[in-house]
Structure formats: C-alpha cells, structure tokens
C-alpha positions in Angstrom: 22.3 -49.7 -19.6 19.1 -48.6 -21.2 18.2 -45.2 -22.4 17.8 -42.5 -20.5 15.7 -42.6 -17.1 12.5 -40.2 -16.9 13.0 -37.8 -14.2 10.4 -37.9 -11.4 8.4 -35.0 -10.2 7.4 -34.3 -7.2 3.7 -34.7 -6.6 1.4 -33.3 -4.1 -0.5 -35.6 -1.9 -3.8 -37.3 -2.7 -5.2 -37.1 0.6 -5.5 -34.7 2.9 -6.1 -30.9 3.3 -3.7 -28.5 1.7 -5.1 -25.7 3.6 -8.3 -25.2 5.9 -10.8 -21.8 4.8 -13.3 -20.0 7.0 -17.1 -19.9 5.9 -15.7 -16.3 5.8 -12.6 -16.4 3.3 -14.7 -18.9 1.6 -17.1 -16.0 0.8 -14.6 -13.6 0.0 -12.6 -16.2 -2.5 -16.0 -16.5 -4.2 -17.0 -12.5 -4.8 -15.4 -11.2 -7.9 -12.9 -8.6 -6.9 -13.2 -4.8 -7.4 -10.1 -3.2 -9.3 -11.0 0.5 -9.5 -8.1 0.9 -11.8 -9.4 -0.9 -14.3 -12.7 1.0 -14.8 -11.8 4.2 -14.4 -12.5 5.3 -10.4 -9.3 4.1 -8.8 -8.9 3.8 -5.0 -11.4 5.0 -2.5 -11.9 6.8 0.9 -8.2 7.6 2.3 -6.4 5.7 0.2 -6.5 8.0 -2.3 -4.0 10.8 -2.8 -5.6 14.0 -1.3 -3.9 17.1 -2.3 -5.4 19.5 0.3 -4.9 17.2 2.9 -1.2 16.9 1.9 -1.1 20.7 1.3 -2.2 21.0 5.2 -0.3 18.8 6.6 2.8 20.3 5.0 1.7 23.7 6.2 1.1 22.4 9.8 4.8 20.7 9.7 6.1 24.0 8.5 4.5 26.1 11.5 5.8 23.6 13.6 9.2 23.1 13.0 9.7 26.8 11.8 10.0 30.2 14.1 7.6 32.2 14.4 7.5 35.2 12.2 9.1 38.6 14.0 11.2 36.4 16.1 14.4 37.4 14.5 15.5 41.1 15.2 16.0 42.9 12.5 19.6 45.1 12.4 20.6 47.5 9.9 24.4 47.4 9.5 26.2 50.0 8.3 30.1 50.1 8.0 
C-alpha cells in the first residue's frame, strides 16, 4: 500500500442557489447595522428598561392582589 490517503471534504455545490433573498432582505443585508451599545446610547423606545414604568406596574400588581386597607378588623386582646 501507499502512504496515507488525503481525506475528502465535503464541498458545496457549484451550481445552484443556496438560498433566495427579497429586494427587501437584500436592502437590509446591505445597511450597516446600528449597535447602540457600542457607542454609548444603548437600546431604544420600550426596549429599554424603564424604572417608573416597572415601579407602576409593581404598584398596580400590589393593589391588585392585596386587600384593601381597613379591611381587617382590628381587636385588642387582653388576657
């Protein structure tokens, strides 16, 4: 036997599409993409972490799921 055998790779096709694009994703794969991260803004609109909004929320659960205050009777026991 001769030396060792080269190991084959498998190869894409030569002809053919791989994949079809809109005139649309075509567009968008061509317009350099924002990372508001990297210069300083981070996300936009309601994306972005908004403490009040959390804060209400929160309160509005809390009304909710709580009584309502002066709904519990309040007794004095003495022995």
């Amino acid at each position: 036997m001769s030396g060792k055998r080269k190991k084959r790779t498998a190869r894409p096709a030569k002809t053919g599409a791989v994949w079809r694009q809109s005139a649309d994703e075509a567009t968008l794969a061509q317009n350099p993409r924002y990372n508001g991260f990297a210069c300083g803004h981070g996300a936009h609109g309601e994306r972005k972490f908004n403490r009040a909004k959390a804060n209400r929320a929160w309160k509005a659960q809390l009304r909710q799921e709580g009584a309502s205050r002066g709904s519990f009777p309040f007794y004095v026991l003495t022995a």
